[in-house]
C-alpha positions as CSV (number, residue, x, y, z in Angstrom):
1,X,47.5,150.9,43.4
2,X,44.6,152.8,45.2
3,X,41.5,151.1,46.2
4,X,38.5,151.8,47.9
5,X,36.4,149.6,50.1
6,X,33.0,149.8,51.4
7,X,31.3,148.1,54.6
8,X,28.0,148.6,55.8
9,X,27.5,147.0,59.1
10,X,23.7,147.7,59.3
11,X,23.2,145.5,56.2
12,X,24.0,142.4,57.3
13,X,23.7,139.5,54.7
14,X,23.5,136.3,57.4
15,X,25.0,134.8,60.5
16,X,28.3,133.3,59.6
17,X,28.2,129.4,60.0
18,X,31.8,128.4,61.1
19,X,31.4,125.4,59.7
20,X,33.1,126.8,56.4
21,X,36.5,126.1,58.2
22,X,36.2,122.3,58.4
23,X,39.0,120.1,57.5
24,X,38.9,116.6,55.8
25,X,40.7,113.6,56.8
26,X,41.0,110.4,54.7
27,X,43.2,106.8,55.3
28,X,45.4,107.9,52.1
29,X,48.9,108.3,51.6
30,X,50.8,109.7,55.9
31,X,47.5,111.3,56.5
32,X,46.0,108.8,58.6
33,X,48.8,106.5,59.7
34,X,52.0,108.6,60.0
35,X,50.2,111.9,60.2
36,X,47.2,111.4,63.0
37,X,48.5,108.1,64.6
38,X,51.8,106.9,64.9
39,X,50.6,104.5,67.9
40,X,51.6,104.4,71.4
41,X,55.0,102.6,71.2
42,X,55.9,105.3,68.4
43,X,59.4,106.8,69.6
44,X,57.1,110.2,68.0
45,X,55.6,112.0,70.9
46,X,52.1,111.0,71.0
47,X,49.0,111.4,73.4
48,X,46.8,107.5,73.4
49,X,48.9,107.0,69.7
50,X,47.7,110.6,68.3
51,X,50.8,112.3,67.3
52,X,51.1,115.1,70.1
53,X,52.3,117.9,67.1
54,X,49.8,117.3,64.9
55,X,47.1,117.5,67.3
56,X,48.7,120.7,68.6
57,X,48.8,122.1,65.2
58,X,45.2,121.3,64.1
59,X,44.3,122.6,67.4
60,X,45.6,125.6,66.5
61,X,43.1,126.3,63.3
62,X,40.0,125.1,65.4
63,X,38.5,123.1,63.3
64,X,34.4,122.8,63.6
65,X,33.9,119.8,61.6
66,X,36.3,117.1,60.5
67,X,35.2,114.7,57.5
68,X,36.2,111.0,57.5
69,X,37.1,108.2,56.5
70,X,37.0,109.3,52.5
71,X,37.2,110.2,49.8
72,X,37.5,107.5,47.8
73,X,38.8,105.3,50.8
74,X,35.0,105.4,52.3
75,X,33.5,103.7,48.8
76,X,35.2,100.1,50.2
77,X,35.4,100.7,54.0
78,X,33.5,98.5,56.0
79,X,33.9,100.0,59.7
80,X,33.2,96.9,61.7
81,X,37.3,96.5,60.4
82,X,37.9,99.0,62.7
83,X,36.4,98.5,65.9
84,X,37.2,96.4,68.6
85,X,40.8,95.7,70.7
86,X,43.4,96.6,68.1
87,X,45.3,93.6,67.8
88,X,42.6,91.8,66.6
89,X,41.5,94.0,63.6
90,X,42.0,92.3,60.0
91,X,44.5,94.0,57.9
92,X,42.6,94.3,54.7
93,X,43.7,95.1,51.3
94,X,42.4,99.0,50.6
95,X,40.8,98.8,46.8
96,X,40.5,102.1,46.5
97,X,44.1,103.4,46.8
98,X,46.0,99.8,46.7
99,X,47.6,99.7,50.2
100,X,46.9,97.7,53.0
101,X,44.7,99.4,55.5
102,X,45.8,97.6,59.2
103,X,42.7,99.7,60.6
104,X,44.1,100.9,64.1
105,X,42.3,103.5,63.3
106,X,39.4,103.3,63.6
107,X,35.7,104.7,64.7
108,X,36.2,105.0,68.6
109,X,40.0,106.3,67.5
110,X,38.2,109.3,65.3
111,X,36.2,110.4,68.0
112,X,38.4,110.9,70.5
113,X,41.2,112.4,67.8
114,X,38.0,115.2,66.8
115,X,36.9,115.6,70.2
116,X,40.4,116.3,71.4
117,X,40.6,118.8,68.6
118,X,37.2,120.2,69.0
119,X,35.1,119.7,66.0
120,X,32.4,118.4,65.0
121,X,32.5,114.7,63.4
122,X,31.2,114.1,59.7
123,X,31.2,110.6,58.7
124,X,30.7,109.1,55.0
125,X,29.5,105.9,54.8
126,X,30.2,103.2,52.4
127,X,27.7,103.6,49.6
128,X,29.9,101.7,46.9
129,X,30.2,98.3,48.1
130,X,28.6,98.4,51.1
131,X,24.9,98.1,52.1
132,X,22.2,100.3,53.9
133,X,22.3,97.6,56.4
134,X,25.9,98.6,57.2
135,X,25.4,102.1,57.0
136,X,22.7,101.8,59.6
137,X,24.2,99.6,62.0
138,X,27.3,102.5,61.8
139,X,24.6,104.8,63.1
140,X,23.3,102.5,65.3
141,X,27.1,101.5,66.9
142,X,27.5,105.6,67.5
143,X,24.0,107.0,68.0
144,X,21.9,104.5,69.8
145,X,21.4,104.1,73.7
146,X,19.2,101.3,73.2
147,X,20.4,97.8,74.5
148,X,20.7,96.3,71.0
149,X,23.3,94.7,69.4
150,X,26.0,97.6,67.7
151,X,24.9,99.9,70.5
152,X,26.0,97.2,72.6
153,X,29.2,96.7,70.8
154,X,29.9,100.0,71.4
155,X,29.6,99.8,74.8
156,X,31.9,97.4,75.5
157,X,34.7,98.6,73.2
158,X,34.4,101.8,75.8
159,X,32.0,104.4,74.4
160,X,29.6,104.4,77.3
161,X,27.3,107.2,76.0
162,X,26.6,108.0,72.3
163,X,28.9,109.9,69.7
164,X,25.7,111.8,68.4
165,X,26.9,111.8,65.3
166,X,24.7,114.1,63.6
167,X,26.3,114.4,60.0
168,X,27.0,111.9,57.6
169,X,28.0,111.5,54.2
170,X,26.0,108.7,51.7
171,X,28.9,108.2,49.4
172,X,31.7,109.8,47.8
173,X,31.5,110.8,44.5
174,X,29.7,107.8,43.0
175,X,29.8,109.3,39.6
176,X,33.4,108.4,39.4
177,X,34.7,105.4,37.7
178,X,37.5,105.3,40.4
179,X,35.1,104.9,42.6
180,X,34.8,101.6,44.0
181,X,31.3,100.5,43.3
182,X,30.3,103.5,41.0
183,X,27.1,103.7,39.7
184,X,26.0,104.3,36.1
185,X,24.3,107.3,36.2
186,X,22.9,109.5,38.3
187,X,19.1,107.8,38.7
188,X,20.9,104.8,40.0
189,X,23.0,107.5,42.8
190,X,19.4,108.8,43.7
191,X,17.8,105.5,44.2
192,X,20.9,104.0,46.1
193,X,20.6,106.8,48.2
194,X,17.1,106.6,49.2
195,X,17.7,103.3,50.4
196,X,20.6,104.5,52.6
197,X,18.7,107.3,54.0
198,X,15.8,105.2,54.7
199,X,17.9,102.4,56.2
200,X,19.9,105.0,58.6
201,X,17.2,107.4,59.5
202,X,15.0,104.4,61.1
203,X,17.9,104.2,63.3
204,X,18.2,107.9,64.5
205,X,15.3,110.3,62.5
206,X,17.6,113.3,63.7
207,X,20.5,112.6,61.3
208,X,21.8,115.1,58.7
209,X,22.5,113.9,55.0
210,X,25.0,114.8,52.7
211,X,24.3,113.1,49.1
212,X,26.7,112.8,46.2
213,X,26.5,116.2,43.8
214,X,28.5,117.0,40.8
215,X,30.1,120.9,40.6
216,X,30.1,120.4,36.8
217,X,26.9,118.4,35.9
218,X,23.6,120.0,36.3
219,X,21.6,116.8,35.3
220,X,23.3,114.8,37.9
221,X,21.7,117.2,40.4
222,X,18.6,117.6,38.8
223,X,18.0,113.9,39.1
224,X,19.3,113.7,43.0
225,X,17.3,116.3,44.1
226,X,14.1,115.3,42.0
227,X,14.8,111.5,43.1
228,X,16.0,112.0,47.2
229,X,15.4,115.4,47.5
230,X,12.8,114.7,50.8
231,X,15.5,112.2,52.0
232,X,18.6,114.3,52.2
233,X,19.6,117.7,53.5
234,X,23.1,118.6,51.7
235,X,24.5,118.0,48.4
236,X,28.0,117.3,48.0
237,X,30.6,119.4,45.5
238,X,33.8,118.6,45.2
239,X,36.2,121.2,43.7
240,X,40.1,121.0,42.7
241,X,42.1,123.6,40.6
242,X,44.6,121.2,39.1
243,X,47.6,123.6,38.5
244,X,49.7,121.7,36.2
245,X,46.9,121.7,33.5
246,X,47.8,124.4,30.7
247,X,50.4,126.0,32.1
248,X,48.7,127.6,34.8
249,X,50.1,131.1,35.6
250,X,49.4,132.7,39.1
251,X,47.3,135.2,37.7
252,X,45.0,132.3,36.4
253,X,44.9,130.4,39.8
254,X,44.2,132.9,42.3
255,X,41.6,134.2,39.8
256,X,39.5,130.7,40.0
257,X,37.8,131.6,42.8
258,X,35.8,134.1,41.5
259,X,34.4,131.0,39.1
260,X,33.9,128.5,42.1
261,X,32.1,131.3,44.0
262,X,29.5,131.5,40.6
263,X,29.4,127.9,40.3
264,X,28.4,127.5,43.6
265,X,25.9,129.6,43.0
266,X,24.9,128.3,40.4
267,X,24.5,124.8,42.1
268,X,22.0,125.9,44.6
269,X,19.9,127.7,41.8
270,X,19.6,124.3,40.4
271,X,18.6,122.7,43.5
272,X,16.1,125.6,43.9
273,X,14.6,125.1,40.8
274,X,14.4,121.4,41.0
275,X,12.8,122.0,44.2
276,X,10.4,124.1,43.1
277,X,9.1,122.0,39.7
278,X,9.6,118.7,40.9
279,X,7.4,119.7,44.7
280,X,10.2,119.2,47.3
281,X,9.9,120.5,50.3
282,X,13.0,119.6,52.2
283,X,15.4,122.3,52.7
284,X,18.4,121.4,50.9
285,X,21.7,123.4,51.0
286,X,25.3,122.8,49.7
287,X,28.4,120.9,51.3
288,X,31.5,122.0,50.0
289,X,33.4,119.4,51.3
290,X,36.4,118.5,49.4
291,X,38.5,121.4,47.5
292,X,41.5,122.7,47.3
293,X,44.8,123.4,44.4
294,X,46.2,120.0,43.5
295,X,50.3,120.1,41.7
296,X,51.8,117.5,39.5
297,X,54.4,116.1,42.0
298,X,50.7,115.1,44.2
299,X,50.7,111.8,42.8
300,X,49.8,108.5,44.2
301,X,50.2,106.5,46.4
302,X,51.4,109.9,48.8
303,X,50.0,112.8,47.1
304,X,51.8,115.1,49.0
305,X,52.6,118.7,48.1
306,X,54.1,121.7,49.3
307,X,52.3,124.8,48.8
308,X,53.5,128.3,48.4
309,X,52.5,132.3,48.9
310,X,50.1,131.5,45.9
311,X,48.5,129.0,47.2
312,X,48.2,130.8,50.7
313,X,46.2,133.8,48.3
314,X,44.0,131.0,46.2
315,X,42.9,129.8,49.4
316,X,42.0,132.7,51.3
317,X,40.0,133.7,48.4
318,X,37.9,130.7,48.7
319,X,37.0,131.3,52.4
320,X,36.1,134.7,51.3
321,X,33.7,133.5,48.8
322,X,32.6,130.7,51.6
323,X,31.9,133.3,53.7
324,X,29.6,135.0,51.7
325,X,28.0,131.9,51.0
326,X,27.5,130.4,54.2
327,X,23.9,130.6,54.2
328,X,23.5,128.5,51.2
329,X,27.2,126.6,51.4
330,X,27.3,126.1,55.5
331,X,29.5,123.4,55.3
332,X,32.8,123.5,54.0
333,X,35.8,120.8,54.2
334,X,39.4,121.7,53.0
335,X,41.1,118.6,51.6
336,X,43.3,117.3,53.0
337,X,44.4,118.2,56.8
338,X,47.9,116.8,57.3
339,X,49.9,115.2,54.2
340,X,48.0,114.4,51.3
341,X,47.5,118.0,49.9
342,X,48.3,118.9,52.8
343,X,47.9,122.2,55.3
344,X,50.6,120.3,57.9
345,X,53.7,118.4,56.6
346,X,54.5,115.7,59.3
347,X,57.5,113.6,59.1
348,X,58.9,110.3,60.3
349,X,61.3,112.3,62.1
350,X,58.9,113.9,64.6
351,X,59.2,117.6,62.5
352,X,55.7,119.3,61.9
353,X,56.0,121.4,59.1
354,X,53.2,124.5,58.8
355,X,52.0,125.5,55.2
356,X,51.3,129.1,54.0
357,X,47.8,127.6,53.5
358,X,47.7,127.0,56.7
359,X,48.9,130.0,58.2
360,X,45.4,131.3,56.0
361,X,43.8,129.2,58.0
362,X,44.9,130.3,61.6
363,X,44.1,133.8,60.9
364,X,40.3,133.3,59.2
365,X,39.8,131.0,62.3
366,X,40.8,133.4,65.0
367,X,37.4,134.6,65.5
368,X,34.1,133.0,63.7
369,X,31.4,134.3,65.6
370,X,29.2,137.0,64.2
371,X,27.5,138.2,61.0
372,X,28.4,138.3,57.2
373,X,27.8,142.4,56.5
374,X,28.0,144.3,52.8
375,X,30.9,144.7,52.2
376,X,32.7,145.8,48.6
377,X,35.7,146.4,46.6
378,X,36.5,149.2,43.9
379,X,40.1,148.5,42.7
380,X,41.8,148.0,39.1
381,X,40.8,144.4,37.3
382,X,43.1,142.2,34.6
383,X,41.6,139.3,32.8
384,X,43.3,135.8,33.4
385,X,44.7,133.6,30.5
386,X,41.7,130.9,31.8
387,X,38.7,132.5,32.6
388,X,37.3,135.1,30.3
389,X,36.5,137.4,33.0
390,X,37.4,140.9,34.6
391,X,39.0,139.7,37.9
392,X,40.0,142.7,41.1
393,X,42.9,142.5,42.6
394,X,40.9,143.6,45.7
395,X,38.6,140.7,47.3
396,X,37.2,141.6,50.4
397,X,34.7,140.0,52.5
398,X,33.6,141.0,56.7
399,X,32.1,139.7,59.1
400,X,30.7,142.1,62.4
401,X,30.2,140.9,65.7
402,X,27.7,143.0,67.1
403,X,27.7,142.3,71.0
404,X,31.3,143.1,71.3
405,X,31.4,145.8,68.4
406,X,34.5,144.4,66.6
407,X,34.7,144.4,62.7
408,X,37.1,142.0,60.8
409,X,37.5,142.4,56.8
410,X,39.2,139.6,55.3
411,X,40.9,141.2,51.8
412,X,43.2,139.8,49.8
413,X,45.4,141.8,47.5
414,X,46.1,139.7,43.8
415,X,48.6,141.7,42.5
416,X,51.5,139.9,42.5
417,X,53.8,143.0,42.3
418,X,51.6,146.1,43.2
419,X,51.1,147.1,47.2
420,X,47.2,148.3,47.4
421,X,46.6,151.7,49.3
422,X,43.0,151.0,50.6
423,X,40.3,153.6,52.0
424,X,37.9,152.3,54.2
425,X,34.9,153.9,53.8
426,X,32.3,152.1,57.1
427,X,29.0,153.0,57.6
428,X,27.5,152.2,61.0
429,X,30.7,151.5,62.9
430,X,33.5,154.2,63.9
431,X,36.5,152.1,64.5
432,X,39.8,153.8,66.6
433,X,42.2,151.1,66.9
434,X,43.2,148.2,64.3
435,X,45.1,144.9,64.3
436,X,46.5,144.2,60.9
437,X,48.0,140.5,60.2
438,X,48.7,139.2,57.1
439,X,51.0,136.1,55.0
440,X,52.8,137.3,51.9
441,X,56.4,136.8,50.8
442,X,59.4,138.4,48.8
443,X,57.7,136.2,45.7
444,X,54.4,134.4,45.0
445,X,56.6,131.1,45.4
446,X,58.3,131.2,48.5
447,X,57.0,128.5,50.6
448,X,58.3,127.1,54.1
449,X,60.6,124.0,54.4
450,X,62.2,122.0,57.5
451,X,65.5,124.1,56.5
452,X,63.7,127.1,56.6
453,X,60.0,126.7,58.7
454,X,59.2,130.5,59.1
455,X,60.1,131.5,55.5
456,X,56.5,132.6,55.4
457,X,54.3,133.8,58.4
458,X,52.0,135.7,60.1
459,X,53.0,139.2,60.5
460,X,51.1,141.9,62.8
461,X,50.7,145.9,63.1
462,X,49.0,147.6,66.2
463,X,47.5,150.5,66.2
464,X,45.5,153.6,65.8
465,X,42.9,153.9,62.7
466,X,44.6,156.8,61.2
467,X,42.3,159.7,60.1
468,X,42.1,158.8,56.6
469,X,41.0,155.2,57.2
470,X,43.8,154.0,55.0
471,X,45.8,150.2,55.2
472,X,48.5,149.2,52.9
473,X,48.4,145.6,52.0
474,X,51.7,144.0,50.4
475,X,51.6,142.4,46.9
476,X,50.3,139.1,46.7
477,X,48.7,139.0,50.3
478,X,46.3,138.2,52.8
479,X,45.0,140.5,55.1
480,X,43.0,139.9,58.1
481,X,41.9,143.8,59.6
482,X,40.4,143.4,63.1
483,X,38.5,147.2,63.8
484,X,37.4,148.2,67.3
């Protein structure tokens, strides 16, 4: 299958905001307890109770922001719980998913985990059955200097200085009847989170806020923007392919993206408009912060999975479309991190097993500095089962750093049995050498296990550009190009 592809480095589209790669964390299923902390006496090697290979691993994908504590866990998580000497924490029953939550980890615990991983943190804040007086004493306990009485606590439980935490989430998807504490509609959402942002901006005015959205309900937005539109700065979608649903072929999944890219879009038009009938001023962009493919054997009270090549190609497609739409979708968290849906499988055995998802994830995060340019695909199309659309087998997206002169393009083949012949046709940049890594397998289902942990990997060419600008990209694959 020839294709042609076409960059133009002097049109460049916006900065890319690495905040696309950010990961979500949630006290659900090994994620938390099992996963992040097995505690210092664990016989699993560990660093202050952090599991020592996780930590590794995560490091690994440099994270820029990590989400916590939920999901649906945050809707009845009251984080006083979960300060304080451990050993003197309650052990509360969790409503949300039915365990029992002994809460050793906690606030202080989070901090430390992201800082030693390097992101940025990105609370959400009880908005079901907690109160605005909560939710600002939380921002009070991790933001204030002042001598009063959460700062205070802070300070003795060993947080000398502030966490600045400078993003937080009011609520998790409130529109849900799972949600503990739902609300009824989406007036009641908007007002509940006017309150909240009221309540926790007194305490620190430089906060960011992320409110509840809906990717499939326009109305819902319409009424959050229209209602706390000058009180927040990010709406929330949530977004997950469920693959059992239909018989879902691989054609049909890895063509979704091209629909979550248009509904995205779609989204901010709406907060746009709203904007611009109802008077709001506020800039208000999107957060993208839970999404992923979800199989049947993810089922409660676990929900773990273990994803495959297909998977591996879904998700690189996302981050293409992400990056594209980082100036209006800056913020993006994959759900989850480690176990529940998971990029890393951890075991009680002290075995860390890496994801083809995840290996996505290690390439797109090499580098994440520089500018979103033009850039194009002309290849043959096919029409999914799902979606009544004409979908390429070619995606590509690129980003340019311009200080260093280096060009990356980010294309994914779909085909799942056709190798793509691609010319790259760059205007503005004259490339010499390349660096060509990419994750496919023999089939669109091979996967990694403990048995076999390299099954799927990164593989890597060297070398000069050759005069016809041509790459070859395997069926089914993901292809990170780095040009210099």
């Amino acid at each position: 299958m020839k294709s042609l592809v076409y960059i133009d480095v002097e049109a460049t589209l916006h900065p890319l905001d690495k905040r696309i790669y950010g990961q979500f964390i949630e006290h659900l299923g090994r994620c938390i307890y099992g996963g992040i902390w097995v505690g210092e006496s664990s016989r699993i090697p560990n660093v202050k109770g952090f599991r020592l290979d996780v930590l590794s691993a995560v490091k690994e994908i440099r994270p820029p922001v990590v989400r916590w504590p939920g999901g649906n866990f945050a809707s009845q998580y009251h984080w006083l719980d979960g300060v304080g000497p451990r050993d003197r924490r309650p052990r509360r029953f969790d409503l949300a998913w039915g365990w029992e939550e002994p809460n050793e980890f906690g606030t202080d615990e989070y901090i430390e985990w992201v800082r030693m991983v390097g992101a940025e943190p990105f609370i959400v804040v009880n908005a079901g059955s907690g109160t605005p007086e909560e939710a600002a004493a939380w921002v009070e306990y991790c933001n204030s200097n002042r001598d009063t009485y959460y700062a205070s606590l802070r300070k003795r439980y060993g947080g000398k200085e502030p966490y600045n935490v400078k993003l937080w989430g009011v609520g998790n998807e409130l529109w849900g009847k799972w949600q503990v504490g739902f609300c009824r509609d989406s007036e009641e959402c908007a007002w509940r989170t006017v309150q909240f942002a009221d309540y926790m901006k007194r305490v620190d005015p430089s906060i960011k806020l992320v409110a509840v959205g809906v990717d499939y309900d326009t109305e819902w937005n319409v009424d959050m923007i229209r209602i706390a539109g000058e009180y927040i700065d990010y709406l929330s979608i949530h977004t997950y392919i469920f693959a059992e649903r239909q018989g879902k072929t691989y054609e049909d999944l890895v063509a979704w993206p091209v629909a979550i890219e248009e509904n995205l879009r779609h989204v901010y038009r709406t907060i746009e408009q709203t904007k611009a009938r109802y008077g709001v001023r506020k800039e208000i962009k999107i957060a993208f912060d839970e999404w992923n493919v979800w199989y049947p054997e993810a089922q409660p009270p676990y929900l773990t999975q273990v994803t495959s090549v297909k998977d591996a190609v879904f998700t690189a497609l996302v981050l293409n479309a992400l990056q594209r739409l980082s100036k209006i979708v800056p913020i993006a968290t994959f759900a989850q991190t480690v176990n529940v849906l998971p990029l890393i499988v951890a075991d009680d055995e002290g075995r860390v097993l890496l994801t083809p998802q995840y290996l996505v994830f290690k390439m797109y995060t090499e580098a994440y500095d520089g500018e979103v340019v033009e850039a194009r695909a002309i290849s043959d199309v096919y029409r999914p089962r799902e979606l009544d659309i004409n979908v390429p087998y070619i995606d590509v997206s690129a980003v340019y750093n311009r200080n260093r002169k280096e060009l990356r393009l980010y294309i994914v083949n779909r085909s799942r049995d056709e190798e793509a012949e691609v010319e790259l046709r760059i205007k503005g940049f004259a490339p010499s050498t390349l660096i060509h890594k990419w994750v496919s397998g023999e089939d669109v289902n091979d996967r990694n296990d403990f048995e076999n942990p390299d099954n799927v990997r990164i593989q890597e060419e060297r070398g000069a550009l050759t005069q016809s600008r041509t790459v070859k990209l395997p069926p089914h694959s993901v292809n990170v190009i780095h040009l210099s």
